[in-house]
PDB file of N, CA, C and O in Angstrom:
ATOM      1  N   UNK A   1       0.847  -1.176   0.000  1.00  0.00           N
ATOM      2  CA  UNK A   1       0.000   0.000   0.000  1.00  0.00           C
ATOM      3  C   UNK A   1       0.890   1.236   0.000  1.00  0.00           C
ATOM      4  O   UNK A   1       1.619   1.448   0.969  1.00  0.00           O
ATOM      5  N   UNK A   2       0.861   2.114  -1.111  1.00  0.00           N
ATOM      6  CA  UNK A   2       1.102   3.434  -0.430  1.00  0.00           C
ATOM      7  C   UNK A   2       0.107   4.591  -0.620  1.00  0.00           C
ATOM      8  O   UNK A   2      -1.056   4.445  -0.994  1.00  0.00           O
ATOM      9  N   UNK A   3       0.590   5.537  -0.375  1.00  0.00           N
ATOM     10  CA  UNK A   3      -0.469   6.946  -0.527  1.00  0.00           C
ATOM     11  C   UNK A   3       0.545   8.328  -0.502  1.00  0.00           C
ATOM     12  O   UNK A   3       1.763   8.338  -0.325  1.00  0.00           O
ATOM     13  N   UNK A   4      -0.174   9.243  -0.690  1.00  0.00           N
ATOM     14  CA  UNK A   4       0.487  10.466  -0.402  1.00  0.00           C
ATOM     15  C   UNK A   4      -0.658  11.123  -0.447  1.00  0.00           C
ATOM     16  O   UNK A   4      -1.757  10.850  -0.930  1.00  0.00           O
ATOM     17  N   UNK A   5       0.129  12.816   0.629  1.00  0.00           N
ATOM     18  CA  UNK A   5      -1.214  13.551   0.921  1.00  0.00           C
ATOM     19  C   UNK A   5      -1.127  14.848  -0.238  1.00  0.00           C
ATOM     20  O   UNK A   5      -0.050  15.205  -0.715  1.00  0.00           O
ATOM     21  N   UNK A   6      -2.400  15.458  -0.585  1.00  0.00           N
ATOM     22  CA  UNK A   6      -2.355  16.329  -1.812  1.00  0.00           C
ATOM     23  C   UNK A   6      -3.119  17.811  -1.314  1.00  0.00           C
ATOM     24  O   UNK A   6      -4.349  17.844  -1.293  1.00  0.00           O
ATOM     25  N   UNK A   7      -2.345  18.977  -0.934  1.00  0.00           N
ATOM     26  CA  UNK A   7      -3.623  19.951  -0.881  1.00  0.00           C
ATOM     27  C   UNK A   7      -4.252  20.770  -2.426  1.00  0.00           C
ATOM     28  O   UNK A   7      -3.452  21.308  -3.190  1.00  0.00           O
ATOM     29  N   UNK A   8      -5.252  20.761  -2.618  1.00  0.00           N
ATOM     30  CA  UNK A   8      -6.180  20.933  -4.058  1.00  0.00           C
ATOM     31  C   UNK A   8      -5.552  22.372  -4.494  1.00  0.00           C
ATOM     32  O   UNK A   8      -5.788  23.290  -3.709  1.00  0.00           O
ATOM     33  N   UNK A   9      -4.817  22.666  -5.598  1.00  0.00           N
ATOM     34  CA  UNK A   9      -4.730  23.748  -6.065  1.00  0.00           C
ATOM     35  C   UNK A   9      -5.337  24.293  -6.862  1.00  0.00           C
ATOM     36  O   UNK A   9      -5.010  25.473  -6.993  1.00  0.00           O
ATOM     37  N   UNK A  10      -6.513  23.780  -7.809  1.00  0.00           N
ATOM     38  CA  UNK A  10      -7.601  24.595  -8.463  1.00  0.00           C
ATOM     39  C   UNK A  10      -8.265  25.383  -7.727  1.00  0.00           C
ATOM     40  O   UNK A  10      -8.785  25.162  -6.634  1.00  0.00           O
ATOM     41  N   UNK A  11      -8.231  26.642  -8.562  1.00  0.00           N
ATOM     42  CA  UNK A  11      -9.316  27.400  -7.854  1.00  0.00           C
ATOM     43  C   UNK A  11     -10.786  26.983  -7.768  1.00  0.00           C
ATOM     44  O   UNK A  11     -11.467  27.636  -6.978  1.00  0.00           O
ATOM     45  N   UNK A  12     -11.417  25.952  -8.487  1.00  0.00           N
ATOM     46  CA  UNK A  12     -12.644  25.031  -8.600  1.00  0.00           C
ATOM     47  C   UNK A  12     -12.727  23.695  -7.350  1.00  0.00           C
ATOM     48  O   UNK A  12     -13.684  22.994  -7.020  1.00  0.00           O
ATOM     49  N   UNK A  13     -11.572  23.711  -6.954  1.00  0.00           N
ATOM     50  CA  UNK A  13     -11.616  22.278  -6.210  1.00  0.00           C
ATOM     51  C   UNK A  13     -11.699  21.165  -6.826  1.00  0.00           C
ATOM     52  O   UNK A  13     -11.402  21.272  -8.016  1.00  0.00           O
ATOM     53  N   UNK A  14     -11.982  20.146  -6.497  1.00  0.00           N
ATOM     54  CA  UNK A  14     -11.968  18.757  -7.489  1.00  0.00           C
ATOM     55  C   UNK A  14     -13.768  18.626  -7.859  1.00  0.00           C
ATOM     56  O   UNK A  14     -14.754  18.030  -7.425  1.00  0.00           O
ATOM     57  N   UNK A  15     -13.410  19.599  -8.936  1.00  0.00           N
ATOM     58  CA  UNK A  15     -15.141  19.357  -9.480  1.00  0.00           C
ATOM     59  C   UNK A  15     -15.592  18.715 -10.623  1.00  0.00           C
ATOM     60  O   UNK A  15     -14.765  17.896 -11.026  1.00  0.00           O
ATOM     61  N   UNK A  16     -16.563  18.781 -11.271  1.00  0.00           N
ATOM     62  CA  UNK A  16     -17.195  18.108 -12.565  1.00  0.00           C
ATOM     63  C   UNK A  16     -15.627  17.414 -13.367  1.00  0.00           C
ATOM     64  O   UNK A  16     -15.060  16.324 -13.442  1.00  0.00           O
ATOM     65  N   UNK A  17     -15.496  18.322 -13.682  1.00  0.00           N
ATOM     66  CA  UNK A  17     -14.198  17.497 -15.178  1.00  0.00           C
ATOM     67  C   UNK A  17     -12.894  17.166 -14.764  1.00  0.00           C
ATOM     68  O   UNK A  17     -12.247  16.457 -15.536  1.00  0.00           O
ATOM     69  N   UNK A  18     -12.324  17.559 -13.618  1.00  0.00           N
ATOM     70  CA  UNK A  18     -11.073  16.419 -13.253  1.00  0.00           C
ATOM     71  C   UNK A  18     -11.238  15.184 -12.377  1.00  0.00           C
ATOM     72  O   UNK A  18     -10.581  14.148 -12.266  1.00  0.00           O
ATOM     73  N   UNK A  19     -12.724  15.808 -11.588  1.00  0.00           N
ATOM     74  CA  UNK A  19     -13.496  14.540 -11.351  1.00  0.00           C
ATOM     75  C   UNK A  19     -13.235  13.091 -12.220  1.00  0.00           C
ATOM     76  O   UNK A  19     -12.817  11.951 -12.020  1.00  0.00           O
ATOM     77  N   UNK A  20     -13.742  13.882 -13.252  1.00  0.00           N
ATOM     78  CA  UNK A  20     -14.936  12.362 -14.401  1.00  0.00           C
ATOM     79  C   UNK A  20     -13.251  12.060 -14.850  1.00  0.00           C
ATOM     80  O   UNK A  20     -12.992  10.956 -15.330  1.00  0.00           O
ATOM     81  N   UNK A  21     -12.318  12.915 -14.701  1.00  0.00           N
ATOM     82  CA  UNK A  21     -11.042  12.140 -15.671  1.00  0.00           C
ATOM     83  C   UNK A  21      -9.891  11.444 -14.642  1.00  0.00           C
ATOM     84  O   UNK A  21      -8.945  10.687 -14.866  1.00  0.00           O
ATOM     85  N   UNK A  22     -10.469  12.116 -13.300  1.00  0.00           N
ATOM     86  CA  UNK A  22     -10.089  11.260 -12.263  1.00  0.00           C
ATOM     87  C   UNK A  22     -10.321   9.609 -12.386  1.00  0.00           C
ATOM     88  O   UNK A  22      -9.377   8.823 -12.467  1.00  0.00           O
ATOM     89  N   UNK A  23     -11.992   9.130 -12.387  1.00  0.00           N
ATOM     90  CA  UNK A  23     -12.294   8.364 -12.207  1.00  0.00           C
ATOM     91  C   UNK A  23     -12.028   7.544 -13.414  1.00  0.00           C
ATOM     92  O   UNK A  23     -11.753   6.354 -13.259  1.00  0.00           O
ATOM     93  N   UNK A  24     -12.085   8.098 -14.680  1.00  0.00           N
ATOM     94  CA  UNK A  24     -12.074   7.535 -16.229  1.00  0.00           C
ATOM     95  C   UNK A  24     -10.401   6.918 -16.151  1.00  0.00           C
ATOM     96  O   UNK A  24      -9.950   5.857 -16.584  1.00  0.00           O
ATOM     97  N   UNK A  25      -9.651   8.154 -15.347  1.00  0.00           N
ATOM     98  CA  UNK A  25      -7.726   7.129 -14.943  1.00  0.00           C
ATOM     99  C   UNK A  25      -8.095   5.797 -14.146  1.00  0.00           C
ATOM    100  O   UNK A  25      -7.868   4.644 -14.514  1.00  0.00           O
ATOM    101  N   UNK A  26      -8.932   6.364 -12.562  1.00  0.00           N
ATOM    102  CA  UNK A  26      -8.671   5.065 -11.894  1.00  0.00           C
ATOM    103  C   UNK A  26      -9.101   3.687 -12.457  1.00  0.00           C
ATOM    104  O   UNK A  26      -8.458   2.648 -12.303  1.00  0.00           O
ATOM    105  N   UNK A  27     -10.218   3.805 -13.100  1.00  0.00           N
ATOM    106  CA  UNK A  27     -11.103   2.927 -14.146  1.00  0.00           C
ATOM    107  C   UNK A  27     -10.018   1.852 -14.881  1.00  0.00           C
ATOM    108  O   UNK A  27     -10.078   0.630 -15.012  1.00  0.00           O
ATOM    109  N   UNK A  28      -8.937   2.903 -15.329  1.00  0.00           N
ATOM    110  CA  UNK A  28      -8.143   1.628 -15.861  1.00  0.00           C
ATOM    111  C   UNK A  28      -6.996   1.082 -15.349  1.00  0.00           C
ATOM    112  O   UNK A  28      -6.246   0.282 -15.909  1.00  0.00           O
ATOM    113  N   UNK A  29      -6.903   1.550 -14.273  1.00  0.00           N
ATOM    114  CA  UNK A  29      -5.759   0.997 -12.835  1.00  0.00           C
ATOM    115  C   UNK A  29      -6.441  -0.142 -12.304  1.00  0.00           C
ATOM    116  O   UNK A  29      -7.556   0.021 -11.808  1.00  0.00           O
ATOM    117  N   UNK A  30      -5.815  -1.490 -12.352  1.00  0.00           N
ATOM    118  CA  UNK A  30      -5.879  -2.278 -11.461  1.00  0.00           C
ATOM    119  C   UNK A  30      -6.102  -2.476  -9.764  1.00  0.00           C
ATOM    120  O   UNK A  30      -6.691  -3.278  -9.040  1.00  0.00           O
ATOM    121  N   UNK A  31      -5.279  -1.268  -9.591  1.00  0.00           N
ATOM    122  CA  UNK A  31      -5.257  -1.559  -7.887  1.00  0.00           C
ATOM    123  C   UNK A  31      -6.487  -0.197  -7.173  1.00  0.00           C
ATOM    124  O   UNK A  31      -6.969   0.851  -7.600  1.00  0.00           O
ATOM    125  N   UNK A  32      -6.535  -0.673  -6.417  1.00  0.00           N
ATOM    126  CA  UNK A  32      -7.746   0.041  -5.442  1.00  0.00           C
ATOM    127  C   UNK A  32      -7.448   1.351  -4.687  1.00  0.00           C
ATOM    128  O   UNK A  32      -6.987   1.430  -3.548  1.00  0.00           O
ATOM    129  N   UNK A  33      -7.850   2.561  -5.661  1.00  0.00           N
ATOM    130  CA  UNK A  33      -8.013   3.588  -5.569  1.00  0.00           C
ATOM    131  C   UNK A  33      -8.636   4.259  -4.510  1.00  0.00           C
ATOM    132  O   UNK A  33      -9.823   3.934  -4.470  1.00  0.00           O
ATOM    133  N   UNK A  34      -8.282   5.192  -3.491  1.00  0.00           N
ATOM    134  CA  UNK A  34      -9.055   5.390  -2.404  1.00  0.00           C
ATOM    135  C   UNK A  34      -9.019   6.945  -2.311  1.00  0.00           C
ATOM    136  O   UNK A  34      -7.841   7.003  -2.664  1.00  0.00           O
ATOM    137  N   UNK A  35      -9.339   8.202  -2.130  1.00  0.00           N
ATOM    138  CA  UNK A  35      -9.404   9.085  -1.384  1.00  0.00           C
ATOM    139  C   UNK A  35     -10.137   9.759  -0.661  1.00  0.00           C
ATOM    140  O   UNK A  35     -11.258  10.071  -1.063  1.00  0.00           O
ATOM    141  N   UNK A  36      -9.591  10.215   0.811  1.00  0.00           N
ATOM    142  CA  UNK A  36      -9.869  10.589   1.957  1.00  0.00           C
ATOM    143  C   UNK A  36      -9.359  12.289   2.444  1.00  0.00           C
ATOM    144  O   UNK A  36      -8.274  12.842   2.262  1.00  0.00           O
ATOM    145  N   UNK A  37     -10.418  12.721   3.009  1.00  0.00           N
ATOM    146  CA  UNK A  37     -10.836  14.077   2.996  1.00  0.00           C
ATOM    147  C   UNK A  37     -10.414  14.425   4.625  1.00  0.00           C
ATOM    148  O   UNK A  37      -9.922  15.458   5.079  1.00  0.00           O
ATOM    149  N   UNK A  38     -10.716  13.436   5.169  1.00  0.00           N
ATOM    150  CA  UNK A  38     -10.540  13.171   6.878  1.00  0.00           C
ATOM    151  C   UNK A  38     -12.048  13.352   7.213  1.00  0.00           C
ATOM    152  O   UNK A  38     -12.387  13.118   8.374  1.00  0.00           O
ATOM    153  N   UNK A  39     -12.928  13.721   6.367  1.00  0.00           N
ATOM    154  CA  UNK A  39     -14.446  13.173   7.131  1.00  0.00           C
ATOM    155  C   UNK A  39     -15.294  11.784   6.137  1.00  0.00           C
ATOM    156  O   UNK A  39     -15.988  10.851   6.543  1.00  0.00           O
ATOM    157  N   UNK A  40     -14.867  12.165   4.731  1.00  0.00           N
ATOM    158  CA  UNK A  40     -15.361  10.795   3.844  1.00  0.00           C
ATOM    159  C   UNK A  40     -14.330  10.386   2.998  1.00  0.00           C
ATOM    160  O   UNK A  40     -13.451  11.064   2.467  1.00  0.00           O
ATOM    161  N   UNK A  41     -14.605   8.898   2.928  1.00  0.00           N
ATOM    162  CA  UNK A  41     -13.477   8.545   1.867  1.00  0.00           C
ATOM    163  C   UNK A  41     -14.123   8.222   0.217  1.00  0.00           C
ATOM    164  O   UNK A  41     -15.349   8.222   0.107  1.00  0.00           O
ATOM    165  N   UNK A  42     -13.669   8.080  -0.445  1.00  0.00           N
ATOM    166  CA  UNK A  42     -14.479   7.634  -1.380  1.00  0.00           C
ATOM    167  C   UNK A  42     -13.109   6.604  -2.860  1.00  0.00           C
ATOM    168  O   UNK A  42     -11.894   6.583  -3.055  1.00  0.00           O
ATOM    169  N   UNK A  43     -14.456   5.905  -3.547  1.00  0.00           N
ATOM    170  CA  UNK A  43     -13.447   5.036  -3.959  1.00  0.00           C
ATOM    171  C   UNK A  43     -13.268   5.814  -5.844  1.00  0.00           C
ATOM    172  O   UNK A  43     -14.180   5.837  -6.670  1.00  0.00           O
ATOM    173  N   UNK A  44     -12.435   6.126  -5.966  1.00  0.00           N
ATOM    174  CA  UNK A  44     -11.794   6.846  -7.034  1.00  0.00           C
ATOM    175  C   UNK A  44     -12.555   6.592  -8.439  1.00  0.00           C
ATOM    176  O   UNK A  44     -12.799   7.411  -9.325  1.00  0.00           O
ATOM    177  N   UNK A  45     -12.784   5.550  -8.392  1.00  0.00           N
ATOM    178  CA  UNK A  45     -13.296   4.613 -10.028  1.00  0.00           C
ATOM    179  C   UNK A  45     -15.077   4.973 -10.384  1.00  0.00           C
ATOM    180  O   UNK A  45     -15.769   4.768 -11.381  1.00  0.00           O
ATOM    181  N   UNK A  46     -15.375   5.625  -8.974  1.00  0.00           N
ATOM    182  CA  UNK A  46     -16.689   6.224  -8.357  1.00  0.00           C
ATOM    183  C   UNK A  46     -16.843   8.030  -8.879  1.00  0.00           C
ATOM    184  O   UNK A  46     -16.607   8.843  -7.985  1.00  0.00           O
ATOM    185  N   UNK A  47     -17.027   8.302  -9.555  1.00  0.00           N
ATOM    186  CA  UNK A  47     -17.419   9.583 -10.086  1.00  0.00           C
ATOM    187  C   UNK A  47     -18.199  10.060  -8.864  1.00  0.00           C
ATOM    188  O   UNK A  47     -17.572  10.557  -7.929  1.00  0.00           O
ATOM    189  N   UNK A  48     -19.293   9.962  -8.822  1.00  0.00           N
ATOM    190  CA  UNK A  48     -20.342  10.372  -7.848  1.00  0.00           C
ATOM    191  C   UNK A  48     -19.868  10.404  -6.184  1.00  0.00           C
ATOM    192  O   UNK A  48     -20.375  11.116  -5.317  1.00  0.00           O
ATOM    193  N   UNK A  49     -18.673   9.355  -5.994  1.00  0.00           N
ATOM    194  CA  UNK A  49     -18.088   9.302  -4.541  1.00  0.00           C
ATOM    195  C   UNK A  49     -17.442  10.329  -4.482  1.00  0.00           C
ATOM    196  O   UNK A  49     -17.519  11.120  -3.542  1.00  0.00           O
ATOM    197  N   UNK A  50     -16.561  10.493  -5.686  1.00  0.00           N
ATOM    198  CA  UNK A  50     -15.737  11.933  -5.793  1.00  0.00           C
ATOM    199  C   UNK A  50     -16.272  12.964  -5.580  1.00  0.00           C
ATOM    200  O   UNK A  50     -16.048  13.593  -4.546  1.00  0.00           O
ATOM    201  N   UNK A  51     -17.220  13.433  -6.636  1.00  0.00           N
ATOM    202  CA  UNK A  51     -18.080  14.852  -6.174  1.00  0.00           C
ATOM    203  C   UNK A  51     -18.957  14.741  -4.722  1.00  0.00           C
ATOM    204  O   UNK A  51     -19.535  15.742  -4.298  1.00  0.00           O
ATOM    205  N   UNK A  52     -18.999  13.741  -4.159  1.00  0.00           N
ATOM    206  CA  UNK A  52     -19.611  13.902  -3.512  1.00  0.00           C
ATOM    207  C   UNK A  52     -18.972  14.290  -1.795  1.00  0.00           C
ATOM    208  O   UNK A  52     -19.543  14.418  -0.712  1.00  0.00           O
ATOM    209  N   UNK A  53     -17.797  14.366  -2.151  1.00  0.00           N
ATOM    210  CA  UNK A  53     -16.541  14.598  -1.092  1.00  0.00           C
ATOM    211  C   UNK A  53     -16.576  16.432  -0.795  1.00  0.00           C
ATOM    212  O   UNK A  53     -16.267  16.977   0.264  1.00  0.00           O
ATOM    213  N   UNK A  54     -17.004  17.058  -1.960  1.00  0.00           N
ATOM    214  CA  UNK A  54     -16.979  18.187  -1.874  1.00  0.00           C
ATOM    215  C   UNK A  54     -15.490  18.761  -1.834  1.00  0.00           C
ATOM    216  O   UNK A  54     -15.293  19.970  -1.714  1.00  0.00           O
ATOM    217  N   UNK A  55     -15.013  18.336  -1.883  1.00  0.00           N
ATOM    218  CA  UNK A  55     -13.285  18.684  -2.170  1.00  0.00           C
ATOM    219  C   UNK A  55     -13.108  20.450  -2.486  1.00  0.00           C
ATOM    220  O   UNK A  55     -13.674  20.652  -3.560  1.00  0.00           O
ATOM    221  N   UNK A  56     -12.560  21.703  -1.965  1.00  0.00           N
ATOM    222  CA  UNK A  56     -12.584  22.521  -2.763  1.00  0.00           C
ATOM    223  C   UNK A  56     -11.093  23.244  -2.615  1.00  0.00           C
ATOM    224  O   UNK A  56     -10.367  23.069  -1.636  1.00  0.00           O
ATOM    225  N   UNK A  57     -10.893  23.747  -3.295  1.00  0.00           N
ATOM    226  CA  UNK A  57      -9.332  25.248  -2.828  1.00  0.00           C
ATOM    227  C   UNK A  57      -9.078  25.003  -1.808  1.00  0.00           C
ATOM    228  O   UNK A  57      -9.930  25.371  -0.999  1.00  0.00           O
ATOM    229  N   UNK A  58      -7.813  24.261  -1.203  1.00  0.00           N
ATOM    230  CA  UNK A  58      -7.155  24.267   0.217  1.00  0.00           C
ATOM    231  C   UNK A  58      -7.216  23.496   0.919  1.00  0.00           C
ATOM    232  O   UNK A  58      -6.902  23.551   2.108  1.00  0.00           O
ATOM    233  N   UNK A  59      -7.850  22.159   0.028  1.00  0.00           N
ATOM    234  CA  UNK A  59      -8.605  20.906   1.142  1.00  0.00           C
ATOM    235  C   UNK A  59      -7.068  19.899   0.841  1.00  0.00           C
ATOM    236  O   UNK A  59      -6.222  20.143  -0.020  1.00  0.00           O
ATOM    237  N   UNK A  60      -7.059  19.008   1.609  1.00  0.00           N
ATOM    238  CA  UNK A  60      -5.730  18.083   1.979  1.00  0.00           C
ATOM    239  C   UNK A  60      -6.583  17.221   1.776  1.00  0.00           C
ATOM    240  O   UNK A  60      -7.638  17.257   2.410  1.00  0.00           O
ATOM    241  N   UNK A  61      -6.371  16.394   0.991  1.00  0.00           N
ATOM    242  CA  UNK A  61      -6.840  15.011   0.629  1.00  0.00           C
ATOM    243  C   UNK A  61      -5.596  13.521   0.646  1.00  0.00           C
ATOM    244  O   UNK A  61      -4.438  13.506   0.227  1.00  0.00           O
ATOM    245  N   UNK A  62      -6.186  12.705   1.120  1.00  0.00           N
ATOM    246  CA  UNK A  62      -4.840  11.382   1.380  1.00  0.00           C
ATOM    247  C   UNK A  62      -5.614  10.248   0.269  1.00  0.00           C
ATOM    248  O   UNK A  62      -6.689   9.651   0.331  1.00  0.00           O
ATOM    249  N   UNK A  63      -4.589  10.272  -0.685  1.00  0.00           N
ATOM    250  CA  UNK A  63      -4.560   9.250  -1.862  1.00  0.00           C
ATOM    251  C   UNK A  63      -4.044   7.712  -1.511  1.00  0.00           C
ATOM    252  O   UNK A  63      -2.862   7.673  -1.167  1.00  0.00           O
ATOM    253  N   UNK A  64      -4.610   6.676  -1.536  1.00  0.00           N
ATOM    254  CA  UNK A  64      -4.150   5.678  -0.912  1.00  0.00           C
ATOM    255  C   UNK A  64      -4.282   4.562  -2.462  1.00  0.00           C
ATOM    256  O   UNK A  64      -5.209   4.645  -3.267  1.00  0.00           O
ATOM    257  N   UNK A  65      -3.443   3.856  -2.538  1.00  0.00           N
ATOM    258  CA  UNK A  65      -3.298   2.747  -3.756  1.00  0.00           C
ATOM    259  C   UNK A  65      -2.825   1.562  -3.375  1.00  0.00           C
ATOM    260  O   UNK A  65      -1.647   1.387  -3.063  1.00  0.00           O
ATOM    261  N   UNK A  66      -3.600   0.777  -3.374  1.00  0.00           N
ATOM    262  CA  UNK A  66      -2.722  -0.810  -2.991  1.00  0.00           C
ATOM    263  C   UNK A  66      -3.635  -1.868  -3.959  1.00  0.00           C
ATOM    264  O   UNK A  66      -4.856  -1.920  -4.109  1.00  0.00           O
ATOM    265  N   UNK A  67      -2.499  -2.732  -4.583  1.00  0.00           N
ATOM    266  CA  UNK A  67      -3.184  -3.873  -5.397  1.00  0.00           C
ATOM    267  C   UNK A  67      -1.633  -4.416  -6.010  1.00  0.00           C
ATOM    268  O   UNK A  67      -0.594  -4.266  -5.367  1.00  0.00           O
ATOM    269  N   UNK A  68      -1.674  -4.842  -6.897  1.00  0.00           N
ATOM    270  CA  UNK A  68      -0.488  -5.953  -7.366  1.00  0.00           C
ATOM    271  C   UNK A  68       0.137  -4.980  -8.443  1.00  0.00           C
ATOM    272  O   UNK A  68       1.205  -5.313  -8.956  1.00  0.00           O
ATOM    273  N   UNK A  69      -0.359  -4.012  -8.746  1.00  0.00           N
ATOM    274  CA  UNK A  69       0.175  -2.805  -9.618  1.00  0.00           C
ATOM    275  C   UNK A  69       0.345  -1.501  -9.246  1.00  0.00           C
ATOM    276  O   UNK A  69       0.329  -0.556 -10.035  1.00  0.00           O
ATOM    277  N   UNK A  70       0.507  -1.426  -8.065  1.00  0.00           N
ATOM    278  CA  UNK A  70       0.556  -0.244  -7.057  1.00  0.00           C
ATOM    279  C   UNK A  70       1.731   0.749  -7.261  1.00  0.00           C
ATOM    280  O   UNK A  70       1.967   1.882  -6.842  1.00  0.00           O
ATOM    281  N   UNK A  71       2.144   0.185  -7.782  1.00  0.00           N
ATOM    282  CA  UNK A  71       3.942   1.008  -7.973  1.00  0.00           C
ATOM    283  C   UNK A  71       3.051   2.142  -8.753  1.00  0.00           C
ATOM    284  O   UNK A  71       2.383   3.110  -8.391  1.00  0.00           O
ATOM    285  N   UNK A  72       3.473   1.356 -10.366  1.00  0.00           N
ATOM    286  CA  UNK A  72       2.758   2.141 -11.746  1.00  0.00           C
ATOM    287  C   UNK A  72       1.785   2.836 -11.407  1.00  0.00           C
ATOM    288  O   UNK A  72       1.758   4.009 -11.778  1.00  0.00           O
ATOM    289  N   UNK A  73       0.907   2.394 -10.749  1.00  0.00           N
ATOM    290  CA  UNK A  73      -0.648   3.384 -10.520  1.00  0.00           C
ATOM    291  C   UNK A  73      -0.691   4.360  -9.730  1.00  0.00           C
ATOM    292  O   UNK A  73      -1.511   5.256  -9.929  1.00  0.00           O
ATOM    293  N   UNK A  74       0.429   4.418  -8.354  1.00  0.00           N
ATOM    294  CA  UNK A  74       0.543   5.388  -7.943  1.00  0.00           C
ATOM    295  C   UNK A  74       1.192   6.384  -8.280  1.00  0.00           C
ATOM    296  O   UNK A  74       0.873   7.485  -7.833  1.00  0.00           O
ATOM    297  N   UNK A  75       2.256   6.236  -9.148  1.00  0.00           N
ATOM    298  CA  UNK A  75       2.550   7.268 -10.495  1.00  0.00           C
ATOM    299  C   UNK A  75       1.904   7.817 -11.418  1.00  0.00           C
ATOM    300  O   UNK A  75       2.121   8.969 -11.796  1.00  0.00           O
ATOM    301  N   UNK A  76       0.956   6.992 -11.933  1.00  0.00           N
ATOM    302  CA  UNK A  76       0.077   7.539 -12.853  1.00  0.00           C
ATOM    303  C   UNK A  76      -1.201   8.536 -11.973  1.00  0.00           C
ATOM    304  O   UNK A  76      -1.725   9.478 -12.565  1.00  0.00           O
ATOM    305  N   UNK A  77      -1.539   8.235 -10.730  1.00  0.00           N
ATOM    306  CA  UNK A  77      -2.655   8.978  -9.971  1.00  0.00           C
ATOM    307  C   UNK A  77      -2.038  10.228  -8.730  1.00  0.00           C
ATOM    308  O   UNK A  77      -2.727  10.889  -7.953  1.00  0.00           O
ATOM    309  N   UNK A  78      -0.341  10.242  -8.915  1.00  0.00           N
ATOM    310  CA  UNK A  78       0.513  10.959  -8.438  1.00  0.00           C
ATOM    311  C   UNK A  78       0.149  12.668  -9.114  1.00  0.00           C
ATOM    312  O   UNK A  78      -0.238  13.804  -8.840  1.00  0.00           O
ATOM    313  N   UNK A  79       0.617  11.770 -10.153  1.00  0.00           N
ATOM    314  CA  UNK A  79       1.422  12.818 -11.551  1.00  0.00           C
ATOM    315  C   UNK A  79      -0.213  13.518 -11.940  1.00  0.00           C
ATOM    316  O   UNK A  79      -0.298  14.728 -11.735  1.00  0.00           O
ATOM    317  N   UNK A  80      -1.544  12.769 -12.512  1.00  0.00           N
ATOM    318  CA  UNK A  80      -2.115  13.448 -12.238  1.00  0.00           C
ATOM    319  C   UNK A  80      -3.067  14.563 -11.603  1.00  0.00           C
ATOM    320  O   UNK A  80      -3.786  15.403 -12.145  1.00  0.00           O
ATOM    321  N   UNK A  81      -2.810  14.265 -10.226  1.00  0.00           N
ATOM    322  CA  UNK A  81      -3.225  15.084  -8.904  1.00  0.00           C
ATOM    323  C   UNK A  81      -2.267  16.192  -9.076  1.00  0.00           C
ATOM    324  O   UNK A  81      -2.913  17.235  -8.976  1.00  0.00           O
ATOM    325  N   UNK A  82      -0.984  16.448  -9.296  1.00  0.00           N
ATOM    326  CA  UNK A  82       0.069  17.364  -9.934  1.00  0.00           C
ATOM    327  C   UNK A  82      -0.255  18.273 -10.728  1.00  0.00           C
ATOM    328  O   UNK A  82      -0.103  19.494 -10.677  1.00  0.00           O
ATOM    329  N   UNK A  83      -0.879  17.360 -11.739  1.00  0.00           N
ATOM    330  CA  UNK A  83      -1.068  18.276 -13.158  1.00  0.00           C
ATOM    331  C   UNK A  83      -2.435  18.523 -13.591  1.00  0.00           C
ATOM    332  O   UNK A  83      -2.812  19.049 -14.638  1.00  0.00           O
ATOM    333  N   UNK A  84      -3.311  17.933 -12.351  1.00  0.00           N
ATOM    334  CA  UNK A  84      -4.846  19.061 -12.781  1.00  0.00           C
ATOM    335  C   UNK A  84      -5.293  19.233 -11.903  1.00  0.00           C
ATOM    336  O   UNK A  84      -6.500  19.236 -12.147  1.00  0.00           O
ATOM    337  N   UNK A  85      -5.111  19.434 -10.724  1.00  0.00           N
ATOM    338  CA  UNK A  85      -5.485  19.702  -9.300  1.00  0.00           C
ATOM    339  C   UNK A  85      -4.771  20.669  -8.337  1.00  0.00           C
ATOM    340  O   UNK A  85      -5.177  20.802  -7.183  1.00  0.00           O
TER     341      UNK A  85
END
């Protein structure tokens, strides 16, 4: 298992469209996608869990990945928390 923690740098927060391309990445990751807000967690591959976290400008969110491809996937769900969030 690993994870890392992310604070949201859009001025939108994690809304409608990095949402859906959030979940459209985890979708094709093998291992089990998790993020946690510190009041809900929700499971990544879940569009609707996502928005429904309310995530906005300044929130610290903990990304958690564990499965048999965990290395790769947490690079790929690293890099994009980096580059649209």
């Amino acid at each position: 298992m690993k994870s890392f923690t992310y604070t949201v740098q859009d001025e939108l927060g994690l809304h409608a469209r990095p949402a859906g391309l959030l979940a459209k990445l985890a979708a094709g990751c093998t291992s089990t996608i998790t993020i946690d807000n510190g009041t809900k967690k929700a499971d990544a591959k879940r569009l609707m869990a996502i928005m429904s976290m309310g995530v906005k400008k300044g929130h610290t969110v903990t990304v958690t990945v564990e499965g048999d491809n965990e290395e790769a996937d947490f690079e790929t769900v690293e890099k994009f928390f980096k580059e649209n969030l």
